[in-house]
N, C-alpha and C positions, 0 to 999 in steps of 0.2 A: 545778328539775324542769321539764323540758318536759311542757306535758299537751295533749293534741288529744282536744276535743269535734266528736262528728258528729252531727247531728241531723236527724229528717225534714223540717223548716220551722220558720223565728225567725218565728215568728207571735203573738198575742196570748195566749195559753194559759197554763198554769201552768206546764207541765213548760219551758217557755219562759223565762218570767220566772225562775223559780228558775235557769236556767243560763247566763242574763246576769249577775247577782246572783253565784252563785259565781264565775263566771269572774271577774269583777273584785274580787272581793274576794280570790282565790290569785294574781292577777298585781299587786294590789298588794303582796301580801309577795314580789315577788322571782322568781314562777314564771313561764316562757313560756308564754301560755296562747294555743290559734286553736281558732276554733269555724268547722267545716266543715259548713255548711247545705245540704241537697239539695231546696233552692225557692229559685226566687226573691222570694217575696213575703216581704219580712222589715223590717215595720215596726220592730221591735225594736232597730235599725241605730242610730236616733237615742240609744238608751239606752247603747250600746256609745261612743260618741265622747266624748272627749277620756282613754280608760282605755286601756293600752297593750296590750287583749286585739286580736288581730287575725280580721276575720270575712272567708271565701272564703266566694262564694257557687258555687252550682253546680247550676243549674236540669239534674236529671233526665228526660228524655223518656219513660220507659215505667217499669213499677216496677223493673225490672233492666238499668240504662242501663249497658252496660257501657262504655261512654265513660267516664263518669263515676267507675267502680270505677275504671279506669287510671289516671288524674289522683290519686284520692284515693291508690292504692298508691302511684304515684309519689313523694308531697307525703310518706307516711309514709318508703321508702327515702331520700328526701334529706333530710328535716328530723332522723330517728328520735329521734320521740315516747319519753319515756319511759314515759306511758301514754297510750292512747286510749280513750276514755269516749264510748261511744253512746246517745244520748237515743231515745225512741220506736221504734216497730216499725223502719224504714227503719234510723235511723241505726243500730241494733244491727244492722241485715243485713251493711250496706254496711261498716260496722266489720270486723265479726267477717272477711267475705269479704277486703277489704282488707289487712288487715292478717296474713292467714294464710300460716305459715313465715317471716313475721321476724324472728319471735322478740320483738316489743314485746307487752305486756302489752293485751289487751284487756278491758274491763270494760262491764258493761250497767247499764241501770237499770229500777225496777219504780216506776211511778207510778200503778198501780190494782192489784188485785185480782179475782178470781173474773168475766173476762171472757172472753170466747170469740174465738178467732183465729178466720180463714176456714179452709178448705181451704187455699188458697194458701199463706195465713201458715204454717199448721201444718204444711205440706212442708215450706216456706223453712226454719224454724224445727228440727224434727228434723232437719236436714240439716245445719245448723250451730252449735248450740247449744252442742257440746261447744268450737267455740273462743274460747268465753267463757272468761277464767281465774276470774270473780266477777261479783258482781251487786250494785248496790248499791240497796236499796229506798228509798221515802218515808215508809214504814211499818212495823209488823211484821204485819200484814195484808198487806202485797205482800209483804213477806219470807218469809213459810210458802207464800203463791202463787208465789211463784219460786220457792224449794227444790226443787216440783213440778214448775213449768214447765223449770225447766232442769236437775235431776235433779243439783245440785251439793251438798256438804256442807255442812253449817249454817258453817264457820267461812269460807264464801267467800260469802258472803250475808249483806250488812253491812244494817245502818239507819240513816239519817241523816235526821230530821225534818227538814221546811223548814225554812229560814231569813228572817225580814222585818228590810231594812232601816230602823230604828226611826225613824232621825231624816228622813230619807228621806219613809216613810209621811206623819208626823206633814208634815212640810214641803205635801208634794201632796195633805193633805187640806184645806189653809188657802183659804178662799174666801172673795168679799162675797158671792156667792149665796144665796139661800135656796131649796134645793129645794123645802120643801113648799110652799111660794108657787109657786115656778117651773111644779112638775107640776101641784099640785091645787090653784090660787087660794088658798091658807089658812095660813100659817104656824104657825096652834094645829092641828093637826093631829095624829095620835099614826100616825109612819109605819113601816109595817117593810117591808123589803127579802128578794132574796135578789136572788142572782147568779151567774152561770152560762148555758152554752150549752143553746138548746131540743135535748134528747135525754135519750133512755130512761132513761140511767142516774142522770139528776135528778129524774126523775119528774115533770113539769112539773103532771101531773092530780093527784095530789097537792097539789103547791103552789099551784093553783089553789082546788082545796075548800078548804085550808086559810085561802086571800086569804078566798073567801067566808065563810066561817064567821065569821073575827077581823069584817070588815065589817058583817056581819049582827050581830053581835053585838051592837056598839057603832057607832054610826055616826059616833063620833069617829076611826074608824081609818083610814087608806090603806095601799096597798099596792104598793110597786113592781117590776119585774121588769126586771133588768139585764143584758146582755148576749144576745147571739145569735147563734150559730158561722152564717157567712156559707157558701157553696158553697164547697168545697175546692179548692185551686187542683192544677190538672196536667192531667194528660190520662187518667187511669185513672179505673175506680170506686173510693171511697173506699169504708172499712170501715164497715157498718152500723151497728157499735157508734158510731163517732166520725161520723158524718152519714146522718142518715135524713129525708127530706124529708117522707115521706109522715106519720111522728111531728108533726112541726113544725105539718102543715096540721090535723091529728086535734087539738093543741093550742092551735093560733087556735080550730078552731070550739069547740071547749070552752069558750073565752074569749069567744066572741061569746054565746053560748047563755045565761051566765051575766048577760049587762045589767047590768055592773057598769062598765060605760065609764069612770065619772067620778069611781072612787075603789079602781078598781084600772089599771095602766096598765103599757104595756111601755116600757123606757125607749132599748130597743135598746145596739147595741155602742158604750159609751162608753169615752172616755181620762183622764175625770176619778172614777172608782168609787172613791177614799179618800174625798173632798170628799162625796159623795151619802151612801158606809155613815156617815161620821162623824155627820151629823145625824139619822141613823135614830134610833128610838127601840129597836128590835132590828131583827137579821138572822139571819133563818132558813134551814135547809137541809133540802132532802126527799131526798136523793139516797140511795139503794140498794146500789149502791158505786162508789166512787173513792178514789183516793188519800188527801192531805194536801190539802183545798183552800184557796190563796191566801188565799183572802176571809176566811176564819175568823180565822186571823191578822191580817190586818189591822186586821179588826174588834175584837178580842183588843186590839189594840196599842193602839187610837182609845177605847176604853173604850164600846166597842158592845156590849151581852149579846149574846149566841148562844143560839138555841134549836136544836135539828136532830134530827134520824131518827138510828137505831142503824146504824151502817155503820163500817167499818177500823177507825183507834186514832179515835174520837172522843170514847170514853169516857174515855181516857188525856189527853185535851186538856182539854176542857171541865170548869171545877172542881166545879160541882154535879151532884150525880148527876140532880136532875131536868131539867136543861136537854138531858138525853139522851132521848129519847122512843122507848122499846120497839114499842110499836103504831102501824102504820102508818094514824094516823087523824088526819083532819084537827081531831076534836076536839078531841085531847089533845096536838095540836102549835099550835093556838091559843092551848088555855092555856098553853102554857110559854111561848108567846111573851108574854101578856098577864102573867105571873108575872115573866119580864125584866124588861120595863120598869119591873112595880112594885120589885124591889130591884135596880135598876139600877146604883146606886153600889157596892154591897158585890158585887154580881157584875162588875164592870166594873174595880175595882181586882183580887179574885184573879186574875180572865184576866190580866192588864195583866203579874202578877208571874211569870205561869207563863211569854208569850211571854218574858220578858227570863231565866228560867233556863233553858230551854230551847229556843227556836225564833228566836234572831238569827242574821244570815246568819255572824258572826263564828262562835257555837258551830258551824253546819255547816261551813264551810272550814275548821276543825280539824279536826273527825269525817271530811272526806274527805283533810288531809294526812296522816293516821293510817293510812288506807282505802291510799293509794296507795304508803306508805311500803313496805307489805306486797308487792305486785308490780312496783316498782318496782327495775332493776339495782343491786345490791348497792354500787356503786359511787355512785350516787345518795344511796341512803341513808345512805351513811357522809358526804358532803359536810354532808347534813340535819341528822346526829348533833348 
């Protein structure tokens, strides 16, 4: 099966990482797979080398580069894709537009839930939505918000949970390092993590009271915060949902005000986050809505407990019901976190079993050759049979 990925930018993000991850996992059984990225900032290049996925790059100059839509039609008339799968707002546009009246199957994806397009988007979007043939979610939480958003049948609105490569994780979480020495001088230390981009729908002032609170507590605790989506690369406004500056700066001074310098700390955007969640003693999440996020899993795999906020399928994840926190308080997401670490082993083994029955990147590349078998030329599929 030929399949062609478009996506807005191979940048450091999740919906990212998971479609490096698939892609080479369906081009090692056999499939042609090329992922056509509309940025050029695509650190994610070095993950793709030595797999036989092929990456065009194709830096867009305005949001509707129509240079760029002729190229990508072009690449679809000559190569014809037997499907093409659009990642993020862009890549679904430039897909959908692309490839209309070919007759190749286009298909989108849902990696969050219950967020607001622009005006723009929401033209773009009613304007071409119907030449999606399907959609395939991260959740069933984006699944119910697409059926809305693109007004299709429940049976063209698939779900395929993440997928972590197990041995993979494990391998790049191996270090001589000792973070809690490295950040906060102290190796006895009791540290918990989260990680994630500074923006709204993480809720960083949350995860802040909540820092202070664990801290205050006990002043055995630290606290790290990982990552931070950097200024969006292009030439346009980016979507407020996905980068709000003035958020970020309301979030520093929060974090200055509180005089917690030397045992809470930002660790900024790193390339080693297996190696740091691993030695955590838990990692938390405040976020509101998103998707499936990366870190859970991983953490999941590294035999890290997870505490986190009520948001998509987290409840469906996470195997105790407490480690789910109802109330958006930093109280009572303190103590889940403080309740982790104390049964750390009996919760870090059930996660450990849930990622390996359902969230390896093997079980998603089956759930999407099943996915594609569906709109895929009949003639295809009978070769698959």
């Amino acid at each position: 099966m030929k399949i062609l990925y478009v996506i807005s930018e191979l940048t450091l993000g999740g919906a990212q990482k998971q479609l490096v991850e698939l892609a080479k996992q369906l081009a090692s059984r056999g499939h042609e797979v090329r992922i056509y990225t509309l940025n050029d900032d695509v650190p994610r290049r070095a993950e793709l080398a030595g797999s036989p996925v092929e990456l065009i790059v194709d830096q867009k100059q305005s949001r509707l580069d129509l240079a760029v839509l002729r190229r990508l039609r072009a690449l679809l008339l000559r190569w014809r894709p037997d499907i093409v799968h659009g990642f993020l707002f862009d890549g679904h546009l430039y897909s959908r537009l692309a490839a209309a009246g070919t007759g190749i199957a286009v298909l989108n994806s849902e990696r969050s839930h219950n967020y607001r397009l622009t005006p723009v988007q929401r033209f773009a979007h009613h304007m071409t939505k119907s030449l999606a043939r399907g959609v395939v979610a991260n959740t069933h939480a984006g699944a119910a918000f697409a059926r809305r958003l693109f007004g299709l049948p429940a049976d063209d609105v698939h779900v395929v949970w993440n997928g972590v490569r197990v041995d993979e994780i494990e391998r790049s979480a191996r270090t001589a390092l000792d973070y809690k020495f490295r950040f906060f001088g102290d190796a006895r230390v009791k540290l918990a993590c989260l990680v994630g981009a500074i923006k709204p729908a993480k809720d960083y002032h949350l995860a802040l009271a909540t820092a202070a609170r664990l801290v205050e507590s006990d002043p055995a605790w630290r606290v790290l915060f990982v990552g931070d989506r950097l200024a969006a690369a292009g030439r346009y406004r980016a979507n407020p949902e996905s980068d709000t500056g003035g958020y970020k700066a309301a979030v520093l001074k929060h974090y200055d005000g509180l005089g917690l310098e030397d045992r809470i700390k930002f660790a900024g955007l790193r390339t080693d986050v297996p190696a740091i969640v691993r030695q955590c003693d838990a990692l938390y999440v405040t976020s509101e809505h998103e998707g499936f996020p990366n870190v859970v899993l991983e953490a999941m795999t590294l035999g890290v407990p997870v505490a986190s906020t009520e948001y998509s399928d987290i409840r469906r994840i996470l195997p105790c019901e407490w480690q789910v926190v109802s109330a958006r308080s930093a109280e009572s997401l303190a103590d889940a976190i403080r309740r982790a670490r104390d049964e750390r082993e009996s919760v870090a083994a059930r996660q450990r079993q849930w990622v390996l029955a359902n969230a390896t990147v093997e079980i998603a590349a089956t759930s999407l050759e099943r996915i594609y078998e569906k709109y895929a030329p009949p003639e295809i599929c009978a070769q698959l049979a």
